[in-house]
N, C-alpha and C positions, 0 to 999 in steps of 0.2 A: 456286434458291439464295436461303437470306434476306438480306431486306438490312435493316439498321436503321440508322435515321435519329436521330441522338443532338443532342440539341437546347438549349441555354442560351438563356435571355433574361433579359435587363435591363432593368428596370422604374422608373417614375419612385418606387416606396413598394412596397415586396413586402407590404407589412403593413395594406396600405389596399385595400377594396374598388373603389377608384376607378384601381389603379394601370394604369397604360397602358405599352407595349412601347417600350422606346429604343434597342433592340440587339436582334439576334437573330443566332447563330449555330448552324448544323449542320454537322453529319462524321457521312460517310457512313461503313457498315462493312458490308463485302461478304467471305465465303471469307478472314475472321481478316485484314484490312486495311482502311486508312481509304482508301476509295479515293475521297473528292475532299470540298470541302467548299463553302458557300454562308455568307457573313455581310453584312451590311446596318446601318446605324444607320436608327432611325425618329425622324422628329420627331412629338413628344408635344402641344404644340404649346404648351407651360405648361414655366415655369420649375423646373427641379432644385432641390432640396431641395439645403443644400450638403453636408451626406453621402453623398447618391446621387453627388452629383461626386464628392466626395472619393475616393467608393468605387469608380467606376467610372471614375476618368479622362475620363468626357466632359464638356463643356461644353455652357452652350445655345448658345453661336455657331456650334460644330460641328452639334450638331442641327438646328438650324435652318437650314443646308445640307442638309439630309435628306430622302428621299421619305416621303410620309403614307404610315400600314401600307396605304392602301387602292391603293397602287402598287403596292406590293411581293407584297400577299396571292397572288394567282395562281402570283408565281414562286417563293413558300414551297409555294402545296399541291401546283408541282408536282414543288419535290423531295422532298417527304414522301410522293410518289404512290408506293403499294403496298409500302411501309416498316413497317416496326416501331417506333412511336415508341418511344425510349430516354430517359431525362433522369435528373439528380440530384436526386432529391426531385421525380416526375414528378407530382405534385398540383397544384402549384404552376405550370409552365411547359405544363405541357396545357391545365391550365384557363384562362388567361391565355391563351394562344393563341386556344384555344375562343371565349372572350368578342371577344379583338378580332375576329373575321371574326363574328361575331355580331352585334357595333356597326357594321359596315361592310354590313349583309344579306347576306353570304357565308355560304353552308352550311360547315361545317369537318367532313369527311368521319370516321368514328370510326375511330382506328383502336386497335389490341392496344397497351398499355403497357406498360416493361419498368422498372422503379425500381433505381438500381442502388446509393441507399444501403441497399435491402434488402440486394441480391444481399453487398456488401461488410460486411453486418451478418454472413452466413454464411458467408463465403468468406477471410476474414481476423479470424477467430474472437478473436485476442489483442487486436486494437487495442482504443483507449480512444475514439478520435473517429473518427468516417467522413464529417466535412464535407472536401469536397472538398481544399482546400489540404493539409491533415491526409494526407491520404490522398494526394497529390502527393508530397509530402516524402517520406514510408513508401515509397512502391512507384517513387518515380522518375520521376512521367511528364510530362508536356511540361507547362511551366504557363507560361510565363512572364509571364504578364498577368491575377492571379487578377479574377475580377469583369469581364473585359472577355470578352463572350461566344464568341468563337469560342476566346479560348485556353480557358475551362469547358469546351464540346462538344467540342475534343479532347483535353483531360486526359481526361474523362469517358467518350471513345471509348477511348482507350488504357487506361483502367479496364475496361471492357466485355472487350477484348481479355485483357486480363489474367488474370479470371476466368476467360474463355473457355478459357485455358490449363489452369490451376488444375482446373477440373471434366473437363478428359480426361485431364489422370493420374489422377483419381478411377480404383478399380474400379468395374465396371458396376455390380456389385450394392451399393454404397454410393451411387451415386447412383441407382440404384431404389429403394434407401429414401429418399434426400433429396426424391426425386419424390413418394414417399406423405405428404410431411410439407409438400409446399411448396406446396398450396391455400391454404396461410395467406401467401405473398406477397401483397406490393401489386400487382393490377392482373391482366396476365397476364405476370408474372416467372417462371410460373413454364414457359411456352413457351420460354425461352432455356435452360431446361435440358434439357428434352425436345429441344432441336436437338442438342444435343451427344451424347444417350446413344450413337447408333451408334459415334460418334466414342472412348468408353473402352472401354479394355483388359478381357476376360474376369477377366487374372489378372495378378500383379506380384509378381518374386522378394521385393521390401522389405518386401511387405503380407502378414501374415496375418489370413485373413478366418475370418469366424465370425458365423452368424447374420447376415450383413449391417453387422456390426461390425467393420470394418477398422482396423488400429492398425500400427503400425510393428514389425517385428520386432524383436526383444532383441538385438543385434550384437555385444556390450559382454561380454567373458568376465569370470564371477564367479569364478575359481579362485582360489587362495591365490597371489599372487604371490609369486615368488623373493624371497632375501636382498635387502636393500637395500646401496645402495653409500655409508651415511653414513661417514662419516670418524670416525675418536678424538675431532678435534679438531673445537669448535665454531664456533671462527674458521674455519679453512678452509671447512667448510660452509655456515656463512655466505656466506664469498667465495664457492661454488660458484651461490650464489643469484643471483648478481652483486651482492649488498651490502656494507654496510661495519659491520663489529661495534661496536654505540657501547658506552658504558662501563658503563652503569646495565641496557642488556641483558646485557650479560656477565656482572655480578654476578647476575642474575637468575639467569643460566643454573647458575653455580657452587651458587647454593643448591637449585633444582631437582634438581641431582645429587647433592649432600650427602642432602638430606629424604627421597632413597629408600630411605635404609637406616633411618628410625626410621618406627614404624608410626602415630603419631598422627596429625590433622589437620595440614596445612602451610597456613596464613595468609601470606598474602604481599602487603604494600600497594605496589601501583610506580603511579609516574606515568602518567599516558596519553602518548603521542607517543614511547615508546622503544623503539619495537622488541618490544612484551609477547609477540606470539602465537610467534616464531618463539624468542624468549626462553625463554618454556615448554615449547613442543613439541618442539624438537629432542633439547635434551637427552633426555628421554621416550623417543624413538625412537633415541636414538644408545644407553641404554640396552635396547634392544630389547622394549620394553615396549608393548603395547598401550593405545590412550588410547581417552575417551569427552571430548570437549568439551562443555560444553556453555555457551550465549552468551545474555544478556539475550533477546533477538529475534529474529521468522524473521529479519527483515533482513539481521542481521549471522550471523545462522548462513549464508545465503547469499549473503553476502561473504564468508565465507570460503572455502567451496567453491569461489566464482569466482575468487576473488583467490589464494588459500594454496592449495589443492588443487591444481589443473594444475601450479605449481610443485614441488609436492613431486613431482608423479608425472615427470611429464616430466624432475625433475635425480635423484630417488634411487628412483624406482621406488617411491616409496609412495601407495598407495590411501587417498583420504580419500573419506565417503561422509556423507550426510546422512540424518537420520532424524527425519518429521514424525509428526504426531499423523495415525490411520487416516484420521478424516475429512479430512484435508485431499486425500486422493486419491481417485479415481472411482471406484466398484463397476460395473463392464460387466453384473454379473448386473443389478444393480437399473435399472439404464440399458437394457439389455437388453427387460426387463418394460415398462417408461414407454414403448416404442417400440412395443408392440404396441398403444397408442391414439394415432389422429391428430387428436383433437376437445378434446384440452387448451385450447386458448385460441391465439389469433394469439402472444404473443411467449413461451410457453411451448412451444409448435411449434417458432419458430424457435430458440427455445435450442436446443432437439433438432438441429435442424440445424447449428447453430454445434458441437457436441460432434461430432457426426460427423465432420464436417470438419476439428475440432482433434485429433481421435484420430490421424487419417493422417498427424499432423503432430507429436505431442508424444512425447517420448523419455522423460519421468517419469510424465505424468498426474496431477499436481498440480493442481487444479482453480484456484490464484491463477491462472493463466497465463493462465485463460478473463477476457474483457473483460466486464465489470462494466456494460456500457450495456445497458439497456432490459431489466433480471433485477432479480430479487430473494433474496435469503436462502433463501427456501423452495426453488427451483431446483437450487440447488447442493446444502440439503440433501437435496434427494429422489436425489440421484445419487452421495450421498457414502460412502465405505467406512466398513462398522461392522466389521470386523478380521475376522468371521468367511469363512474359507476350507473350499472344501467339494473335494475333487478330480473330484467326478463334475460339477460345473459345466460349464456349453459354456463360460466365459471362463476357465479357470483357466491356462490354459499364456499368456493375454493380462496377466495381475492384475497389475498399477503395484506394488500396496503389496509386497505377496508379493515380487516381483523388488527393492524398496526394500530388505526385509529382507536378504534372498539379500545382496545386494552389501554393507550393511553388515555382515555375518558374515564376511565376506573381509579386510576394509577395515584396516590399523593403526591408524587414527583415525575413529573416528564424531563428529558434530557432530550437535549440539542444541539445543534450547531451554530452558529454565529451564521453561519451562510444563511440557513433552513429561516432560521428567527426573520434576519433581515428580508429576507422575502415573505412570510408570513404576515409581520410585521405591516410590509407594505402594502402586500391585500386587505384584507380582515384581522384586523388584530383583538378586536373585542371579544369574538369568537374563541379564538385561540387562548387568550389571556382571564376569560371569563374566572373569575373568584379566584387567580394565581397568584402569588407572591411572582415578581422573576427576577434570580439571580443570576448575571453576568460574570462569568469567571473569565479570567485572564482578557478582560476590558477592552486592555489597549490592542489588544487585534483585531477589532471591529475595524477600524481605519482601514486597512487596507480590503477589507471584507464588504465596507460600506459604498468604496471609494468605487471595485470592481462591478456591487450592483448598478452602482450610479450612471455609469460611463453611457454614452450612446459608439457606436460603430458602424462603419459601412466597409465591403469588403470591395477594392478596388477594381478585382476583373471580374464581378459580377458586375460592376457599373460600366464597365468598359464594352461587354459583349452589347450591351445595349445598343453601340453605336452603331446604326446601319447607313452606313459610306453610301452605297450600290443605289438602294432606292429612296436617297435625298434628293430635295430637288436642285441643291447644289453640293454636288461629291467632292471637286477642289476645296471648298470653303470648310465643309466637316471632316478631311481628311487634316488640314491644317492643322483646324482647331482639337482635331484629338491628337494631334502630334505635340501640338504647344502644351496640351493636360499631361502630357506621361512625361513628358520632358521637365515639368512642375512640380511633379510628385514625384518624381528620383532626384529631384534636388533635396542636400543635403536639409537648406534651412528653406522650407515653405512659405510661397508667396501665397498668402490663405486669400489673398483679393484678387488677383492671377485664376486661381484654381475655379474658387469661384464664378466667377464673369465665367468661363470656359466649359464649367459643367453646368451653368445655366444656359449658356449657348445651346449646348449638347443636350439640351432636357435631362440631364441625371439628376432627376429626384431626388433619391436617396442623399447620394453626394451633394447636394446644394444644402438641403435641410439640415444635416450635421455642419455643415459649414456655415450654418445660420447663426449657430447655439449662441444666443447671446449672452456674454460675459463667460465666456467658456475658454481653457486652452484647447487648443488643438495639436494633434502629431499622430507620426504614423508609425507603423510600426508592423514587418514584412510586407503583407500583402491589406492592410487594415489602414483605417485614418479614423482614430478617435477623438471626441469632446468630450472634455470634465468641466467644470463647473470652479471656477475660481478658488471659491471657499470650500470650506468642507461641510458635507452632506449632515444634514441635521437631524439626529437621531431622537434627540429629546422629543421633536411634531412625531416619531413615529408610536408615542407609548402613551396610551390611552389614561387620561387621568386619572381615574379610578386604583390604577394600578401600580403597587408600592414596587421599588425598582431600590434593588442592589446592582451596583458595581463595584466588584472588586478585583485588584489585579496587582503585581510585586511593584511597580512606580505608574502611582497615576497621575504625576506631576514632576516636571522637568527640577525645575527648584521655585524656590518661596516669590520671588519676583516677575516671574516670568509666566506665560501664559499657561494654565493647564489639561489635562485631556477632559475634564467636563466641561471648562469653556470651550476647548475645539470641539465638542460635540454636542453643543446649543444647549445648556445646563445653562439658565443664571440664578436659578435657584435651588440650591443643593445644599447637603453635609456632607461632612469631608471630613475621616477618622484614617491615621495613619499607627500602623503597630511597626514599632521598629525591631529591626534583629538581630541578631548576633552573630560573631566570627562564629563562624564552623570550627570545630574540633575534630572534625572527621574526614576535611577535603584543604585540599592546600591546590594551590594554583603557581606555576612557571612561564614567566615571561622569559623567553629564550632572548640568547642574547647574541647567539655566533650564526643564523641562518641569515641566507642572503636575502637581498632588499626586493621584499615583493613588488614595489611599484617600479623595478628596474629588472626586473628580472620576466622571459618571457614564461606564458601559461605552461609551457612542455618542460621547462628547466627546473621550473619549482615545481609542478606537477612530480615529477624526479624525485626532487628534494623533501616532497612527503611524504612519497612511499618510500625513498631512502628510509625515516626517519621515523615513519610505520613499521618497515620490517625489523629497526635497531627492538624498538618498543615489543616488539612480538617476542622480543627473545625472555621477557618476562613473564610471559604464559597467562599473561590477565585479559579480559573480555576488554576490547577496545573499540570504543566510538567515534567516528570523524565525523565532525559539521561542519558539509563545505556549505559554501555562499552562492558559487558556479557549476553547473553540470557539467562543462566540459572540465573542470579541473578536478570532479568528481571521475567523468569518465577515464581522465588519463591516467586519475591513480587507477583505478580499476583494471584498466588494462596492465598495467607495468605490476601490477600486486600480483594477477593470477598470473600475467606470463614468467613471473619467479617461483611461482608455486606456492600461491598461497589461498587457500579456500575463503572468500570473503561472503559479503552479504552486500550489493549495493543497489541503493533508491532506482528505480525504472528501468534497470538490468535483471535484475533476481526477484523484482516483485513489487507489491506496493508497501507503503509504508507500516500499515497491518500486518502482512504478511511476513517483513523481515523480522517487526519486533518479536512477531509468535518464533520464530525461527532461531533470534536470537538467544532467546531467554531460553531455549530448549538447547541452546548448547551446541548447535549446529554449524556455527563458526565462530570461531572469536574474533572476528572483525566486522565492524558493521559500516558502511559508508551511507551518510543520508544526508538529506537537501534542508528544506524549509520547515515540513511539519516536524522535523524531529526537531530545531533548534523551538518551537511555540508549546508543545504539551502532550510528548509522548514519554510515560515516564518508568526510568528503566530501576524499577526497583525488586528485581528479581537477582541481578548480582549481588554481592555482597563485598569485592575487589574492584574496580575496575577503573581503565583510563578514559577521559574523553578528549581529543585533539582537535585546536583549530589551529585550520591551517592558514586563515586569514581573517583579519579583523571584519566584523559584519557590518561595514559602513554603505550606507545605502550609494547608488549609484546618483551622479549630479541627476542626470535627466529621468528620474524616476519621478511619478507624478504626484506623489504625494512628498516629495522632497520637495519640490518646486511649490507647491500647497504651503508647507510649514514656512519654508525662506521669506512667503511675504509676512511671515508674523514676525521675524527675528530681524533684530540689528547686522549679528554674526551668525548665522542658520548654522555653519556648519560645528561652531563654539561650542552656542547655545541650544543647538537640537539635535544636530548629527552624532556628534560626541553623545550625550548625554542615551540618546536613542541604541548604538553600539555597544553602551556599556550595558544598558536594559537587556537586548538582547543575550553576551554574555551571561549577566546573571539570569538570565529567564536557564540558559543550557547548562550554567553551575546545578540549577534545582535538579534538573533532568536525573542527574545522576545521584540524590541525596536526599534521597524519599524517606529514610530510615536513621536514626542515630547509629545503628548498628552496622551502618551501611559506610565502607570509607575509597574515595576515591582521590585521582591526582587530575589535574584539569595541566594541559601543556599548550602555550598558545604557540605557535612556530613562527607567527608574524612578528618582529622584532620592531614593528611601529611601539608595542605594548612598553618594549622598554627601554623606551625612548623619550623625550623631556615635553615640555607644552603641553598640549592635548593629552598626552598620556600621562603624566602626572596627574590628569584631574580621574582621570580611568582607573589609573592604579589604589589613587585614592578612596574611590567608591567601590573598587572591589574588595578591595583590603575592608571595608566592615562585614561584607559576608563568609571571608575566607582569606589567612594568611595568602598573600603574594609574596613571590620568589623570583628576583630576574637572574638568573644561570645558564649556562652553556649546558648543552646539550645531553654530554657524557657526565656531567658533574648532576643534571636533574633526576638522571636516570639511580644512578648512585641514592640520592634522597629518596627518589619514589620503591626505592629496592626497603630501604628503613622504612619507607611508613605503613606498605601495603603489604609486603610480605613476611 
């Protein structure tokens, strides 16, 4: 029987060649038990670092009570005799081992090592982190003393055990493939799998196998479900939710019912915080109408599957279903192929293995699900579905996406994304839309969703390698003319007729053709040279007439004079219903008035200045949101938060945007730092206290292409649409946080532009009907948000 010996030590500097042993604990594991364990303090014989205390609890008074390792050594190697060393990150605590009986002239006998942050790199395929505490938390196991070395060796053993589980519900032949794949572990990791094989199952009613590719069987019937049990009445249905009908959703609802008998566009501007989706949908479905949602973000398109879908199905029997772009789910065929080589590279291996392993485990096959640590882009796309289905496939009766479709062809409500639509949209939309109502939630974020499908690009040094100098029949002449093109295009402002003549010189296709676009801008941007299209892209030619079309969103209209988003979006024949709203009574908002002058101030000073003003704010103890505009101004807080010591959560540091909200709302830190999708419809209604900070006013930048789009409709662009556009946003991240009556929050803006005169008087104006505004200093807001939230 094997036995492994799972090992932690604690060291005076893990990061210094010099460091020496001050703890050492093992747990043994014998026949899937810890059957006894051994731990010691070692005096070092030199003073702790006050980190290493802080970190580990010990003192030198204590150590120094302590036997030298060269007491102790014998009675380590003789419970490591004929063991499998195990450890967490086993480079580190081997070799430090190694060395002290080295330093002592003890031989330190070699033995097999087993890493088990590999093993949990494979074996719990979703997570984000696999340092040990992390991974305590996630699976439960004994920690009570992180950094103090015997509770690490038996968290660590109970990890051990854990997988040990995990890989014998594997089928056998899924882990004979993980066995062909795992010469790429650290050490000999991959002898602990080879102990288990006798130990799985030949076969498994849950699993169907194929090629060595195991996945979970389809359990989930796509039939057309029976009638549904809605009620006439919307109230009542409501009440069946266990909600309560507010007043601003009921009018919604009334108009939603009305607008089905006329064929035009239905516009509809409602506040955020009233109830909108069940406002929209019900009626819809009390009418017995098929819907396509579709929502700003995957985010919120899978918030609502979570949050709105189980509900409807479990009180009236209706089927909502989600439907992503092909790529976002896995092709087994092309996964299939990647598996018949094992010499990819060490973590492109273990991706391989991480997939196998999340197959026997994932119910969609949505590839976001896989954890993001130690991959790359290229991974995911080499395993990614390109939509093509073949039925003589070995995976076809397995295929995620295929079974995707299936169920939303069943489904009364399909959800979407704004991306997804607009590409569908611009294929087949008939298809797609066939007998649909489609509702458009949060409207106005098509613009920048529409503007990105629109674009054409060419990427510069793919045009470049083109040019072959050597075998022209005149080399001087083409060496010139590509000197004069790169010399063109690193100019600031673009001579597009310059560029032109030069890359037609040069035969660059690509590059001429984009530079044709007529009635198009053009610009570049890094390694890119893009054309848009003057006006803005016309969504009204993309929606099949037949098909009745809601758009609703918190302002679908700058003001009553001026141009609005259904005319920017080739509507000339529409209705247009606006529900107005009301001050909040549960959120107040601070226009600071003593922070210094962001547009004079550099990125690293005010960066400073917000995590100054984050950590004041922490001393509150309430779950707090920052919506930055910039990632570098995101990053620098990030770094200055945790190098003070503070456990945060931030946008494409700690994960994606999915991943932090789940995180957040579990309580995993009270700081969350996020970009773009949080300020559009990720919504955090799981607090019940909480602050949200901006740290700068959301004014779009001059040269952004859709700023330049709107300036030719405006007299004053930036008055009349900038302004107006910033304050939209604001209140789109007011809602974020005020999903609930019950729910009360403080909104702190740090930019002192807000309360300041001209332009922000018309800002302050129009936030003040959603929510008292407050312009105050700093210590004086903190003081009121002390009275209203706690």
């Amino acid at each position: 029987m094997t036995r492994y010996a799972v090992v932690d030590l604690e060291a005076t500097d893990a990061h210094s060649s010099e460091n020496k042993i001050i703890q050492i604990g093992i747990a043994l594991v014998e026949d899937g038990a810890i059957i006894g364990t051994y731990a010691t303090d070692v005096n070092p014989h030199e003073l702790l670092m006050p980190r290493i205390s802080e970190l580990t609890g010990l003192s030198d008074e204590r150590l120094s009570l302590a036997p030298d390792f060269s007491k102790v050594a014998s009675k380590v190697r003789k419970v490591l005799e004929d063991c499998i060393f195990v450890a967490h990150n086993a480079k580190f605590d081997y070799g430090l081992l190694e060395k002290s009986f080295l330093n002592i002239g003890l031989e330190f006998p070699p033995m097999p090592r087993i890493d088990t942050v590999d093993l949990a790199r494979v074996f719990y395929p979703t997570f984000e982190k696999y340092g040990l505490e992390s991974l305590s938390e996630k699976l439960n196991l004994s920690h009570e003393h992180p950094h103090a070395a015997l509770s690490d060796a038996y968290a660590t053993a109970e990890l051990l055990l854990k997988i040990e589980i995990k890989i014998q519900k594997l089928p056998r032949a899924s882990l004979e493939e993980l066995l062909r794949h795992s010469d790429n572990l650290l050490y000999e990791s991959k002898l602990f799998l080879q102990e288990q094989l006798p130990k799985t199952a030949l076969h498994s009613d849950e699993i169907m196998l194929v090629h060595n590719i195991a996945t979970k069987k389809f359990t989930d019937k796509t039939s057309v479900s029976a009638d549904n049990n809605l009620s006439a009445s919307f109230a009542e249905n409501i009440s069946k939710l266990e909600l309560s009908v507010r007043e601003k959703q009921a009018k919604l609802a009334k108009i939603m019912e009305a607008e089905l008998a006329f064929p035009q566009a239905t516009f509809i501007e409602a506040p955020t915080g009233m109830g909108k989706t069940y406002g929209y949908l019900l009626p819809l479905l009390m009418a017995d109408k098929k819907v396509v949602i579709s929502t700003a973000t995957k985010v919120l398109q899978s918030q609502l599957l979570r949050d709105v879908g189980p509900k409807l199905e479990h009180t009236f029997g209706i089927k909502m279903s989600k439907i992503i772009g092909t790529r976002n789910y896995i092709s087994l065929d092309k996964f299939s192929k990647l598996l018949l080589n094992n010499t990819d590279g060490k973590n492109f291996e273990i991706f391989k293995m991480k997939v196998l392993v999340w197959l026997t485990e994932t119910t969609t096959g949505e590839l976001d699900e896989l954890s993001k640590v130690m991959t790359n882009a290229e991974y995911f796309a080499a395993i990614s579905h390109d939509g093509s289905i073949n039925t003589k496939q070995f995976h076809y009766e397995q295929d995620f996406w295929l079974r995707a479709q299936e169920k939303a062809k069943v489904s009364q409500v399909e959800v979407v994304n704004h991306a997804y639509l607009v590409e569908r949209l611009a294929d087949y939309p008939e298809n797609f839309l066939e007998h649909r109502i489609l509702v458009v939630d949060e409207a106005q974020q098509l613009f920048p969703i529409m503007e990105n499908a629109g674009q054409q690009s060419v990427k510069i040094t793919d045009e470049l390698v083109k040019i072959d100098i050597e075998n022209s029949e005149n080399p001087q002449l083409i060496k010139r003319l590509e000197e004069s093109l790169v010399f063109q295009l690193n100019k600031k402002e673009l001579n597009l007729e310059k560029i032109k003549i030069d890359a037609e010189e040069l035969k660059l296709s690509a590059l001429t053709e984009i530079l044709s676009v007529p009635n198009s801008i053009i610009w570049r941007k890094n390694d890119k040279i893009f054309a848009s299209k003057q006006d803005f892209y016309n969504f009204s030619k993309l929606i099949p007439k037949e098909t009745k079309l809601f758009m609703l969103g918190a302002t679908l209209s700058l003001s009553k004079d001026k141009p609005s988003f259904p005319d920017l979006l080739g509507f000339d024949d529409y209705r247009f219903f606006k529900i107005d709203g009301e001050q909040a009574k549960n959120q107040e908002l601070f226009a600071l008035i003593d922070g210094p002058n962001v547009k004079n101030t550099s990125v690293v000073d005010y960066s400073n200045y917000t995590a100054d003003v984050i950590a004041e704010l922490a001393t509150l103890n309430l779950p707090i949101i920052v919506l930055f505009t910039s990632k570098i101004s995101l990053t620098f807080v990030a770094e200055k938060l945790s190098a003070d010591g503070f456990n945060i959560l931030a946008q494409e540091i700690n994960g994606t945007p999915a991943q932090l909200k789940k995180k957040f709302d579990k309580g995993e830190s009270k700081i969350l730092l996020g970009l773009g999708s949080f300020w559009e419809g990720v919504d955090f209604d799981k607090q019940n206290r909480s602050l949200l900070v901006i740290p700068r006013l959301p004014f779009a930048t001059p040269d952004d292409i859709l700023t330049k789009k709107y300036a030719a409709k405006f007299e004053n662009p930036f008055y009349d649409f900038n302004v107006p556009m910033a304050t939209l946003k604001l209140r789109q991240a007011l809602g974020r946080v005020n999903r609930r009556k019950n729910q009360y929050s403080s909104i702190i803006v740090l930019d002192k532009r807000l309360s300041g005169k001209s332009y922000a008087k018309k800002m302050r104006k129009n936030l003040s009907e959603a929510l008292p505004v407050k312009k105050l200093g700093l210590h004086d807001a903190i003081s009121e948000i002390r009275k209203f939230l706690i």
